[in-house]
N, C-alpha and C positions, 0 to 999 in steps of 0.2 A: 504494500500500500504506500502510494508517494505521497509522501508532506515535506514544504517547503519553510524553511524559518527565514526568515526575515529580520533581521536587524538595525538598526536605523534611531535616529530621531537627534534633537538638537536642535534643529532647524529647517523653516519648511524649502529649503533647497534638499536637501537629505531625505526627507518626510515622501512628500508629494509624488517623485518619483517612483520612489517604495510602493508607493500605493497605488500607481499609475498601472505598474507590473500585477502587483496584486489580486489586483482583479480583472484582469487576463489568463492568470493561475487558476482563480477561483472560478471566473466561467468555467473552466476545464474538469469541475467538480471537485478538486485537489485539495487536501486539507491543507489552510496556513496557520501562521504561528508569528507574531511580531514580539522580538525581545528590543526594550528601549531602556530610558531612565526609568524611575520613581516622579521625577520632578521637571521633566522636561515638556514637552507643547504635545510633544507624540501620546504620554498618557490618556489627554484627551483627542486628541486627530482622529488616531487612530481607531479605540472602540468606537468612534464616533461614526467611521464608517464598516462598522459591524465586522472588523477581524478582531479574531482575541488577541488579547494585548497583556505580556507581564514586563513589570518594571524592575530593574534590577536597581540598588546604591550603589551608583559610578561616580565620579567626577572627573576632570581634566586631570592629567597626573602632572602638579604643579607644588604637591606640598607631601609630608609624610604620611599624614591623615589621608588622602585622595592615593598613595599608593598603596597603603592598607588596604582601605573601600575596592580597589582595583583588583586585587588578591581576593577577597571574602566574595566578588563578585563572580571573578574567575572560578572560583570553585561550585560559585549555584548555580554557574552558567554549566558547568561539566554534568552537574547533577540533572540536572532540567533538560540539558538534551538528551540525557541516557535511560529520560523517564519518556520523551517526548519521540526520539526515535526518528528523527529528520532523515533526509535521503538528501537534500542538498539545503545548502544554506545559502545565503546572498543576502553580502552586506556593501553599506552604502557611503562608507568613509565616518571620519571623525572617531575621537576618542569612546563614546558609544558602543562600539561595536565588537572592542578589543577581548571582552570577555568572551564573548560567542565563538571571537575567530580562534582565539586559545582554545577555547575547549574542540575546539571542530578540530584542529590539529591532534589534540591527544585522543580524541576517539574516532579520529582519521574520518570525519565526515568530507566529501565532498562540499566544497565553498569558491562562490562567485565573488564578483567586487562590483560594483559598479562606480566610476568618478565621473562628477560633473561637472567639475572645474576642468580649463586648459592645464594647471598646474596640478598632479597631482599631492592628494595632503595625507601628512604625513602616517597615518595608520594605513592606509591603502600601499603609500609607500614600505611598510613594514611587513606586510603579507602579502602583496601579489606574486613573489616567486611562488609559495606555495598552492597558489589558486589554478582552479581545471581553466578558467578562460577572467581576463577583467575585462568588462566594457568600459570603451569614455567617448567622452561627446564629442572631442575634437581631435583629429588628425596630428595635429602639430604635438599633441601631449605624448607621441611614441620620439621624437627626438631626443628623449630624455631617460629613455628606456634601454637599455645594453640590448644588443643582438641577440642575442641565445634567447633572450624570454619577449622577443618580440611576437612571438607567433600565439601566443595565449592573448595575444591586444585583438579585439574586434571593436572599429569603431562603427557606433550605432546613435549617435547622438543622443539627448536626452529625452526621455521618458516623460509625455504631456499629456496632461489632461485630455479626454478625448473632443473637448468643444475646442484645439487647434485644429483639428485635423477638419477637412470635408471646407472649410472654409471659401466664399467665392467673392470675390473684394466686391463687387458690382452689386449683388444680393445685400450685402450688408449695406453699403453705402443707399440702398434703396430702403430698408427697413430702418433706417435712424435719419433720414428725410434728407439727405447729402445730395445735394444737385450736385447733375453732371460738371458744371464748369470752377465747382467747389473744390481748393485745394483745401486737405486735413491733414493737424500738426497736432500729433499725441503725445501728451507727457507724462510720464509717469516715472515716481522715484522709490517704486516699491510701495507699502504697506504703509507705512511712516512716514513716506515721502523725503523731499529732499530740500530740506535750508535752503541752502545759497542757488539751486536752480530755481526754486519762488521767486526769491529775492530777485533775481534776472529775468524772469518774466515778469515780474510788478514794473520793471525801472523801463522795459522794452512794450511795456503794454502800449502806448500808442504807435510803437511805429508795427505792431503784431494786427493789431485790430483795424488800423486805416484802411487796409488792402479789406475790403467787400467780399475780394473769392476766397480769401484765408479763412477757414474754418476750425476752432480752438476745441479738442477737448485735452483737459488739463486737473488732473488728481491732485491737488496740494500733501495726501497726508491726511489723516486722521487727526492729528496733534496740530496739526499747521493750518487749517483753510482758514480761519478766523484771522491771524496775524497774516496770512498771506493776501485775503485778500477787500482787510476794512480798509484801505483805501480806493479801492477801484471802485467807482461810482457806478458806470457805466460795462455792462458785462457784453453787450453787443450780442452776436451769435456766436458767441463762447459758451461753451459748458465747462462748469467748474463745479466740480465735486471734491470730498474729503477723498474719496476711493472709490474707482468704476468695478461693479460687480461684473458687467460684462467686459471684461479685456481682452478677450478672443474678436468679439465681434467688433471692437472700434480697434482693434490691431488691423483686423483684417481689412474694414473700410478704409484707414489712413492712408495716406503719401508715404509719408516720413513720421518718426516716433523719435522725441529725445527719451534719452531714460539710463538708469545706471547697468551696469555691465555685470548683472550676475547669471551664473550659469544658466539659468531656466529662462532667463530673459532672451538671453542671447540665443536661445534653442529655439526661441517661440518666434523670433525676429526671423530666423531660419526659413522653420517649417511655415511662415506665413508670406516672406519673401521681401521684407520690410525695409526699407534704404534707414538708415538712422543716424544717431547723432547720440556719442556716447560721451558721458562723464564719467568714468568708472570712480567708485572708492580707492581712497589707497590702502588699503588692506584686503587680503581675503583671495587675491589671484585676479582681480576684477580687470585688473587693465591686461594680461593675458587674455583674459577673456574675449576683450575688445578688440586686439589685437588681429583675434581670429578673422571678424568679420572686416577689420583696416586691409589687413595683407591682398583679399581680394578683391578691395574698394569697392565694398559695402557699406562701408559706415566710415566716418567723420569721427575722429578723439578728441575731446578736450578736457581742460584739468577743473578742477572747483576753481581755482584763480581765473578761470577764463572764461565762464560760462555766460557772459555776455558775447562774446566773440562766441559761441556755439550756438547764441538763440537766431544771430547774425547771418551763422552758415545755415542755418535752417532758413531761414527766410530766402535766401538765396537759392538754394537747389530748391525748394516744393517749388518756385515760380518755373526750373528747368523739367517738361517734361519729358527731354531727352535722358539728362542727368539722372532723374529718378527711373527711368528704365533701363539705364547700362546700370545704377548700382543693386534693382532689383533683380536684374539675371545674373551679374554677381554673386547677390548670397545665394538664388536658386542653386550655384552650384554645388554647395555646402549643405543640401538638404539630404536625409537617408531612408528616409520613410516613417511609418510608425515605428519608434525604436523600444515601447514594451512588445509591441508583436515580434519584433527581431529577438530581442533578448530571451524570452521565452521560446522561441524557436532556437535558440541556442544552447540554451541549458538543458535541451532534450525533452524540455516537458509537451505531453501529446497530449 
């Protein structure tokens, strides 16, 4: 009988993917298994979409107490899979996972990796020698990889919600009332949103809003719409939201999209075929990230210091519709398909 464990959580770049595959698994009737924290988002994410879920006491291994926890955790993870009885495991990066991938080595389970970053992080780095196959999203992250264990790398891109996929830019642009001769400029800076891109959109709002065919929609952030946008009196045909529920469908209507450079973002910019304009963070591999879709002039970089000079270059290409379709067939090149359907076709599950 196959059951598949899954580990993961931290963050919903780690999470979502997890979950992406999950229930591509579980179509398949296959029992799963999610081990995470006690205390981390995945506790609730995850039973939230009805797979069972236990939490182990992990923490980042930064102090003596967190290698302890690391150890007492390694050992319920040995116990738990020798009750639970996996046939493969696939984990998803981050400290998280370490206990699982330990015990999967000492009771010789079969185990996956998935990485979503261009740069691999550091527990993927730790375990992918001993893995049957690791997936990653991007091409350029085997440059980093020794020869001999290149051939366990399948790249499959990242693992998406299934409202990217089937998307048709004209359908959408008609269902959110987008005339034909309307250029759309999407922003979005994550969840939280993004400080200093606000702030660069408040200071550029009339030279954004004067042009008639420029069409705004624009997430400030949950924490931010209020400071970002009690001075703009006048909101024209801008949509300005804390956070767009539908981001598939105004990814897929837009032109161009500014927005920061994390893994999932940059997967959905892909699979959608999106020209953009990135800010990445400085931490986290974000400008790696960005990187990917710069090299094949698909996207425009700039830093937090510059993000006036990026709302600038956006204004400029959405008015090119040449521009915006040499940098669209650009990233189509970089596109792989659905990559939880890949991934579960890889790992053997029928």
């Amino acid at each position: 009988m196959e059951k598949v464990v899954f580990t993961t959580g931290g963050t919903g770049g780690h999470i979502y993917p997890a979950l992406s595959i999950a229930k591509k698994v579980r179509e398949k009737g296959i029992d799963t298994l999610f081990i995470g924290t006690k205390h981390r988002m995945e506790k609730d994410i995850v039973p939230n979409e009805n797979f069972r879920f236990i939490g182990l006491d992990v923490l980042p291994l930064r102090s003596v107490k967190s290698v302890i926890k690391m150890i007492t955790a390694t050992i319920s993870a040995i116990k738990l899979l020798k009750k639970e009885k996996p046939t493969k495991i696939i984990a998803f990066g981050n400290y998280i996972t370490i206990p699982v991938l330990i015990a999967a080595n000492v009771l010789r389970i079969p185990y996956y990796l998935q990485e979503q970053n261009h740069t691999m992080g550091q527990a993927n780095k730790w375990f992918y020698k001993g893995a049957k196959k690791v997936f990653i999203a991007f091409e350029n992250t085997l440059e980093s990889i020794k020869e001999k264990y290149k051939s366990k790398f399948v790249v499959t891109g990242n693992p998406l919600r299934e409202e990217f996929y089937g998307k048709n830019k004209q359908e959408e642009r008609q269902k959110l009332g987008i005339k034909d001769d309307e250029r759309v400029i999407l922003v979005i800076g994550g969840s939280l949103g993004a400080k200093n891109i606000n702030e660069a959109i408040v200071k550029k709002w009339k030279t954004i809003t004067e042009d008639g065919r420029i069409r705004l929609f624009w997430a400030t952030g949950k924490d931010n719409y209020e400071a970002s946008t009690y001075r703009i009196r006048d909101f024209g045909t801008a949509v300005v939201e804390p956070y767009f529920e539908n981001v598939p469908e105004l990814m897929a209507a837009s032109d161009i999209v500014i927005c920061r450079a994390g893994a999932s973002t940059i997967s959905e910019l892909i699979q959608l075929e999106k020209p953009s304009v990135l800010i990445p963070y400085d931490f986290v591999g974000q400008k790696e990230n960005a990187d990917v879709l710069e090299y094949v002039n698909g996207a425009k970089i700039f830093t937090n210091e510059t993000v006036e000079k990026a709302i600038d270059e956006t204004l400029s290409i959405v008015r090119q519709a040449s521009m915006l379709e040499f940098m669209s067939e650009n990233v189509k090149t970089l596109k792989k398909g659905n990559s939880a359907e890949i991934i579960v076709n890889e790992m053997g599950i029928k």
